[in-house]
mmCIF file of the C-alpha atoms, coordinates in Angstrom:
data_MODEL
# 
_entry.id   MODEL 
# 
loop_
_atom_site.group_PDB 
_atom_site.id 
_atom_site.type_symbol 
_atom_site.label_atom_id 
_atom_site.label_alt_id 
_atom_site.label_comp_id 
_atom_site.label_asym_id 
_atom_site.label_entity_id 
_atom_site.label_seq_id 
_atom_site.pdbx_PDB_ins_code 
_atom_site.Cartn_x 
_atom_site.Cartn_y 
_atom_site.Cartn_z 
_atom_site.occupancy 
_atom_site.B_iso_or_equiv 
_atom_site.pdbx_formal_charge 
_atom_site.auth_seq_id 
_atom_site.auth_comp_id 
_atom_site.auth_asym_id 
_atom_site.auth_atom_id 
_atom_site.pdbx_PDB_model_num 
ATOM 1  C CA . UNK A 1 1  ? -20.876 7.445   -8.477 1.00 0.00 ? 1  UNK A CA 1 
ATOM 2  C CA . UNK A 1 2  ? -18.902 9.731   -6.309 1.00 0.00 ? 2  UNK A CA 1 
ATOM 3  C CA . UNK A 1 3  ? -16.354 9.293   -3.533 1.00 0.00 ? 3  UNK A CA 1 
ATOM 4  C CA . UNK A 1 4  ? -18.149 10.944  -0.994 1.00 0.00 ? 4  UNK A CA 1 
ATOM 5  C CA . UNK A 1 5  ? -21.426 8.808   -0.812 1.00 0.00 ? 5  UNK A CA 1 
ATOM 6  C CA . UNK A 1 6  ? -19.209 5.784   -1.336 1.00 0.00 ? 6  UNK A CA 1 
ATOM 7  C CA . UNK A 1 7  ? -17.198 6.532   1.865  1.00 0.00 ? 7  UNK A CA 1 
ATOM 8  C CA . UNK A 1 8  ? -20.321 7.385   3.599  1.00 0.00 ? 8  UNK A CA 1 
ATOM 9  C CA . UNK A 1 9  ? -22.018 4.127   3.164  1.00 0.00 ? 9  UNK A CA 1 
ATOM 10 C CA . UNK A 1 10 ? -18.772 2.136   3.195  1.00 0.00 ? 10 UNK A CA 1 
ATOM 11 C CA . UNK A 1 11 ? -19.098 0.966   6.966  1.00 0.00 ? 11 UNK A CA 1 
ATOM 12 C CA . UNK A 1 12 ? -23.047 -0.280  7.178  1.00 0.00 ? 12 UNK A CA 1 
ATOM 13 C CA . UNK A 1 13 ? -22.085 -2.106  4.223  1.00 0.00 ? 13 UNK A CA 1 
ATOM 14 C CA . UNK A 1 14 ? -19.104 -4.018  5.432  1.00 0.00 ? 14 UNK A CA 1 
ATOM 15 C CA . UNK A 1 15 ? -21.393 -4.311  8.667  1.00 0.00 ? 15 UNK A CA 1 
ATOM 16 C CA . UNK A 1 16 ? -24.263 -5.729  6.468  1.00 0.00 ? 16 UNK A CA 1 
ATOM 17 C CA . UNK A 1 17 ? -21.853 -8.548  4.730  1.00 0.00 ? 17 UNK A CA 1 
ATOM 18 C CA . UNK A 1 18 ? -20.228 -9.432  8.428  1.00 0.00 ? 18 UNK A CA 1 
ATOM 19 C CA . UNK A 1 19 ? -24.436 -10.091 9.267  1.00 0.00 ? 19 UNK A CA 1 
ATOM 20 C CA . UNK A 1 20 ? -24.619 -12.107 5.824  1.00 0.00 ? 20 UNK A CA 1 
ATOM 21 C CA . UNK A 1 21 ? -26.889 -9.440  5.030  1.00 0.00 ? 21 UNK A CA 1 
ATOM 22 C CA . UNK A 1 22 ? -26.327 -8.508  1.684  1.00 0.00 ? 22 UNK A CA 1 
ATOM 23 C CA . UNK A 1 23 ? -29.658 -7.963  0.397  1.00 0.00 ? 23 UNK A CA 1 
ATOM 24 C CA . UNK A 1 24 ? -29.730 -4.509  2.188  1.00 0.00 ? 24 UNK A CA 1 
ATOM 25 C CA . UNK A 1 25 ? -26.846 -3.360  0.054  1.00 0.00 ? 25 UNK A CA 1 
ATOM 26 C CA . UNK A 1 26 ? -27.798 -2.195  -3.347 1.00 0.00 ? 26 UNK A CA 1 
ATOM 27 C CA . UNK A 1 27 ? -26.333 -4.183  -6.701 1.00 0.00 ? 27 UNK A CA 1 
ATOM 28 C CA . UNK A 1 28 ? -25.378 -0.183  -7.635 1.00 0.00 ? 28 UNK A CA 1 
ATOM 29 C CA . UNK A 1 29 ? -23.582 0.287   -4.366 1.00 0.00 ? 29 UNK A CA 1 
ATOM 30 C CA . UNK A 1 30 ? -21.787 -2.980  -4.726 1.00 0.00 ? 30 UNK A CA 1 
ATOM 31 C CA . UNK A 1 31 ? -20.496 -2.131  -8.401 1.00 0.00 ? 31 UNK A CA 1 
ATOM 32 C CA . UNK A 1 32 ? -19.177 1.103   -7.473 1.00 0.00 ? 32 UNK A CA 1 
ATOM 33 C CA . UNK A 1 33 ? -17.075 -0.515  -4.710 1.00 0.00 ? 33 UNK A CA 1 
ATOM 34 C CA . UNK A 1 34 ? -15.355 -3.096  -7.082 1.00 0.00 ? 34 UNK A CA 1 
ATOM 35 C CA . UNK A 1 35 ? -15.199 -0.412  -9.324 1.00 0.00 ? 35 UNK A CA 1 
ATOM 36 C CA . UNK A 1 36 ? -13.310 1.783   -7.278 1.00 0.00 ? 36 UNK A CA 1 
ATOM 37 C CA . UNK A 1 37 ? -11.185 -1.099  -6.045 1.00 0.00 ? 37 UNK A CA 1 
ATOM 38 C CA . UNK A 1 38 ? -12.489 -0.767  -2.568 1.00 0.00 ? 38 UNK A CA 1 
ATOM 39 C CA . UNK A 1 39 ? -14.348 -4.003  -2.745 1.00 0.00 ? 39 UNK A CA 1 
ATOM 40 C CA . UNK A 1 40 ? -13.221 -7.599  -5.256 1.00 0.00 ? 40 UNK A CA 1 
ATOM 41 C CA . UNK A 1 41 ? -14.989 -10.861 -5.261 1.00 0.00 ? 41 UNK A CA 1 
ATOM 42 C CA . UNK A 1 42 ? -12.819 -13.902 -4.075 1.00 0.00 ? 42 UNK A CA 1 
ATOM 43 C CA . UNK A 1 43 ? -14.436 -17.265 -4.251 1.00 0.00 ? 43 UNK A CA 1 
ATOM 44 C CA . UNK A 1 44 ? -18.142 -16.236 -4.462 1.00 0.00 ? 44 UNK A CA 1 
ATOM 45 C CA . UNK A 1 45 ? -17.556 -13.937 -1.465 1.00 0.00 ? 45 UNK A CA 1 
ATOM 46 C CA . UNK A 1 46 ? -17.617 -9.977  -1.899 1.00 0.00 ? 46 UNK A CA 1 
ATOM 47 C CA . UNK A 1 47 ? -14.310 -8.549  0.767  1.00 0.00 ? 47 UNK A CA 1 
ATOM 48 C CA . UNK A 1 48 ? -12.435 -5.463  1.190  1.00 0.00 ? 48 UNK A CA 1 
ATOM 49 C CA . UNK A 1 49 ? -9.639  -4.731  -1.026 1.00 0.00 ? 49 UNK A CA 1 
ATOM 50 C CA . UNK A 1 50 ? -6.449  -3.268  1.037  1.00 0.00 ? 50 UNK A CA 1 
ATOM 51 C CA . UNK A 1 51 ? -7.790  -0.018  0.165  1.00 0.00 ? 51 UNK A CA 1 
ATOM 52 C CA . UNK A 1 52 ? -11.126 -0.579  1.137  1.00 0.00 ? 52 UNK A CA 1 
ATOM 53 C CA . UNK A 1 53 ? -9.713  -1.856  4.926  1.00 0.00 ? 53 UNK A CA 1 
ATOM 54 C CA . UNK A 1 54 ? -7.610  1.373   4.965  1.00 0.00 ? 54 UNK A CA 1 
ATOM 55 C CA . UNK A 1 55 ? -10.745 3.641   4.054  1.00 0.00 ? 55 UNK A CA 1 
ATOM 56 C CA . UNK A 1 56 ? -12.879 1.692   7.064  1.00 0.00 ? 56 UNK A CA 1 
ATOM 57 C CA . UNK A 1 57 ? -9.918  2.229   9.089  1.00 0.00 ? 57 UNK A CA 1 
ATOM 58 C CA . UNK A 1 58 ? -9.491  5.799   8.386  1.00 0.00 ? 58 UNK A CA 1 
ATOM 59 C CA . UNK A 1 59 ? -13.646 6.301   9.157  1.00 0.00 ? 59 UNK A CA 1 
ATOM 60 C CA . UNK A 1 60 ? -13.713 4.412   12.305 1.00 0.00 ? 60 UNK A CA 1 
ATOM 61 C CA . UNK A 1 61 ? -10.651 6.684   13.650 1.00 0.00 ? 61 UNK A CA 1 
ATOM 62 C CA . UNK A 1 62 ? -12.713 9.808   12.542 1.00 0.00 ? 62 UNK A CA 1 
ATOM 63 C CA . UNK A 1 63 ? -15.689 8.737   14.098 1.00 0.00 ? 63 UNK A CA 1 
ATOM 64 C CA . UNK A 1 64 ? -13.794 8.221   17.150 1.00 0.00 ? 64 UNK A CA 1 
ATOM 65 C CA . UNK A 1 65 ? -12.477 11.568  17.610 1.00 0.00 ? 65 UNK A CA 1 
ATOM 66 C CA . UNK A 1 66 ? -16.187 13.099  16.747 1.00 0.00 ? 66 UNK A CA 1 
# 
């Protein structure tokens, strides 16, 4: 998968697993995170890798200068 939908699905589905909503985030979407090391699972429990918090970071700063 490429980048570009990656990053543009990245927040609603860190804001789906906040809301223990998983099930709206596809096994495919999921995959390509931990592959791309934006994503790991820890204990059962899918979080953001330091990369993946600096990509969310770097999205919510551009959406708050658009």
């Amino acid at each position: 998968m490429r980048i570009d939908p990656l990053r543009n699905a990245l927040l609603a589905t860190v804001d789906a697993l906040h809301r223990r909503r998983a099930d709206l985030v596809s096994e495919s979407l999921i995959e390509a995170y931990v592959a791309a090391f934006w994503m790991e699972w820890a204990g059962g429990t899918l979080k953001l890798t330091e990369t993946g918090q600096n990509i969310c970071k770097q999205l919510r700063a551009a959406a708050r200068v658009a």
